[in-house]
C-alpha positions, 0 to 999 in steps of 0.5 A: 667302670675301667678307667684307663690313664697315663701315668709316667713318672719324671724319674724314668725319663728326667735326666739326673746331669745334663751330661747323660743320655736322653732316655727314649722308650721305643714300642716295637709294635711292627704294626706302627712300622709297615717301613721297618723291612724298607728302612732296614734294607737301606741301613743295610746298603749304606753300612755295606758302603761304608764297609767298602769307604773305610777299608784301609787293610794295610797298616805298615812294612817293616823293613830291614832284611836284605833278601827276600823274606823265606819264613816266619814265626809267631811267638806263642807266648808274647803277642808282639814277638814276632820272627822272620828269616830270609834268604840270605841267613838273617833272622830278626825278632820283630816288635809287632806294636812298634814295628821294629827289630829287637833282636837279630841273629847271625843266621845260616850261610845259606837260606834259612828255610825253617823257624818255629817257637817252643811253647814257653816262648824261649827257644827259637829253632831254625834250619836252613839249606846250610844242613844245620839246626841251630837253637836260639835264646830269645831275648824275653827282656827286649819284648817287654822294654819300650826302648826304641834303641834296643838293637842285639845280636845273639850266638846260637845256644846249640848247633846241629849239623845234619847230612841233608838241607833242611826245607822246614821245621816246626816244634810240639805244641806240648813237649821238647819235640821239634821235627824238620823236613828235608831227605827225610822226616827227623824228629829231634829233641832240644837236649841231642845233637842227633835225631832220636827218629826218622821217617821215609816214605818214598824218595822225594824231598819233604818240603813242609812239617806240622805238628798237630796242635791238639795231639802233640804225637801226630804230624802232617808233611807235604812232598815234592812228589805230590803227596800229603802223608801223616805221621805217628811218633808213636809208631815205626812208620808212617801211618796214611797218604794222599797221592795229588796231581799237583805239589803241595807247598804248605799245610795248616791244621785247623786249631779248633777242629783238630782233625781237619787239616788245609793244604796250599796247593801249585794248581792255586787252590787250597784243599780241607781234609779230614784226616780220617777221610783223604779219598776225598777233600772236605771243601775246595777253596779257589781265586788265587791265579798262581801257585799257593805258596803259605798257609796259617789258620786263625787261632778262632779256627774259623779262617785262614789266609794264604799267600799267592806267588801271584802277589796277593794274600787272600782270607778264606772263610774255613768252609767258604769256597771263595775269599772274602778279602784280597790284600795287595800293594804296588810293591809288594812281589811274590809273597812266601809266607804269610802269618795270622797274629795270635790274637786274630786281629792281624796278617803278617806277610813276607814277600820276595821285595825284604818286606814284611807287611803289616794287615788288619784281618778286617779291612774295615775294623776300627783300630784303639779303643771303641766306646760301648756305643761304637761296638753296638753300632759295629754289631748292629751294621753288621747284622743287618748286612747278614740279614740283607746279604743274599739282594743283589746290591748289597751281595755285589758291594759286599763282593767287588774288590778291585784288582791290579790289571795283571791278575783281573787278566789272568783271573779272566783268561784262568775263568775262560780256560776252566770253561773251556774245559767243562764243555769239553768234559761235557761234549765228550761225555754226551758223545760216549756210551751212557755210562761210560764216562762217569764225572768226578766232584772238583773233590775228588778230581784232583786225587790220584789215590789214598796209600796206608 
């Protein structure tokens, strides 16, 4: 004879202080649950609502420049130094965390076009339109002192007069190396006061330079003449490019995919490559209503954000065609280069008003520490959005994002011109010969061709 019984020890659910968590013992059974999809749905909806309650992107501006903001920096050595330059000379080392300046610089006579960060973090490099490359110490005492009165000024540690403006410069990832754009490609080193090399493809200015984070050797420029072109150091020449119908304005590698690349382009949309396959883009990234003037990828490689002459700052998903956030502000005017942080959880912007903007990556995230049982609850909410995300309430609250009046206009009149236009391409192929008229992907139709 079975015999069954309940048996249940007070040591598993007596509390051992009155302080402690009540243990409760769940059978997950969905037999004893028929609501489960139901309750989940709800939970869903109301943590896709919550999202949309608590999304407060913008944390604060930094003020101090007297001109508009032209390029940006991140140390890659210290989280919270962070540099910026405008266009009437002046450069600034910003502490991030206590959102003010720690050092600032006598610049350039004209706009300063270009600042990048050696690797260790001590040596900042800038040009600007006054044809001059200048090398400066970075004060690594001052970001780590919690003075609030620091307040220095610094001489250059070297300077390089060249015979062309320069447009843009950026340093190896590994190496003494650093390339500027302009005339022509040169690259430098820290220790000579003349190019140790140069490129030329053509004869249009080159306005943008990125080195490859993975191999320190290869780089990828962008030209007023509409093209993309790599380049070797190995080599005495350039190596492969891509014609486009439209201008550039700035280009990012992906640091987890080295490969792959993503330039901002004028016609406001952004193109990933490969660049082992330019005949054709990896994916087009759309919703900006003017040109795409910066672009800078997360250190997770898993997005990036761009900054819009139409005064807004978009993050896209690295594979998504379309933006999952839209920044802006009242004030804030046409933005010229935008930055993540290094650490992921933050978007630096510098617009034409001398501000730059403060921004979580996440609209939504809670800021300072969270308890264990906060960083469940985050996950939870957000797993459940992932199951649901595909019914249509919860797609249009996760999607609606409100817009200043003046681009939801343009967005709208952009949305009304591009089907204008697919009709158009429509009637005139239905009335041609069959196959005369072939239809080229959005990939491809903005290629004009692929030069080695």
């Amino acid at each position: 004879m079975k015999v069954k019984v309940i048996s249940r020890s007070t040591d598993e659910f007596t509390r051992e202080r009155s302080q402690d968590l009540q243990r409760v013992y769940h059978n997950y059974d969905p037999n004893l649950r028929p609501q489960e999809k139901a309750v989940e749905y709800v939970r869903a909806l109301t943590a896709a609502k919550l999202e949309k309650i608590f999304a407060r992107p913008f944390i604060g501006a930094l003020d101090g420049h007297r001109d508009g903001v032209s390029c940006m920096a991140k140390n890659p050595n210290y989280l919270k130094g962070f540099f910026s330059g405008s266009m009437d000379g002046d450069i600034r080392l910003w502490d991030i965390a206590n959102r003010r300046t720690v050092c600032q610089y006598s610049g350039h006579q004209g706009a300063v076009r270009g600042l990048t960060v050696s690797t260790d973090g001590r040596i900042l490099v800038s040009c600007g339109t006054d044809c001059t490359v200048k090398l400066w110490n970075v004060p690594v005492a001052t970001l780590t002192d919690s003075d609030d009165s620091t307040d220095n000024s610094s001489e250059p540690l070297a300077v390089y007069v060249w015979k062309n403006a320069f447009w843009a410069v950026d340093h190896q990832w590994e190496g003494d190396l650093f390339a500027t754009a302009g005339a022509q490609v040169d690259i430098w080193n820290h220790n000579r006061s003349q190019p140790i090399n140069s490129f030329q493809w053509g004869t249009d200015t080159v306005i943008s330079v990125r080195f490859n984070l993975a191999e320190p050797n290869v780089l990828a420029t962008t030209a007023s003449d509409r093209s993309i072109t790599l380049y070797d150091l190995r080599m005495s020449s350039p190596a492969r490019k891509v014609i486009m119908r439209t201008k550039s304005n700035a280009i990012s590698w992906n640091p987890m995919e080295p490969m792959n690349f993503t330039a901002a382009n004028e016609d406001c949309n952004c193109y990933s490559y490969d660049s082992r396959k330019l005949d054709e883009a990896k994916c087009v990234h759309m919703g900006h209503e003017s040109a795409v003037m910066d672009i800078d990828y997360s250190p997770t490689g898993r997005e990036f954000v761009t900054g819009s002459y139409d005064r807004t700052i978009r993050i896209f998903q690295y594979n998504g065609g379309r933006s999952r956030e839209i920044y802006h502000t009242k004030r804030m005017q046409r933005v010229f280069c935008v930055k993540f942080s290094c650490d992921a959880s933050y978007v630096i912007s510098g617009s034409d008003d001398t501000n730059l903007r403060l921004w979580k990556a996440k609209a939504s995230e809670q800021l300072g520490v969270l308890h264990p049982r906060e960083q469940r609850k985050h996950a939870y909410h957000e797993a459940v959005k992932n199951r649901y995300k595909h019914l249509p309430e919860i797609k249009r609250i996760v999607r609606h994002r409100h817009l200043p009046k003046p681009i939801y206009k343009a967005a709208s009149l952009r949305r009304t011109m591009m089907e204008a236009e697919r009709r158009k391409a429509e009637r005139r192929k239905a009335h041609s010969a069959p196959g005369s008229i072939v239809t080229e992907p959005v990939r491809k139709r903005r290629i004009i061709e692929e030069v080695e």
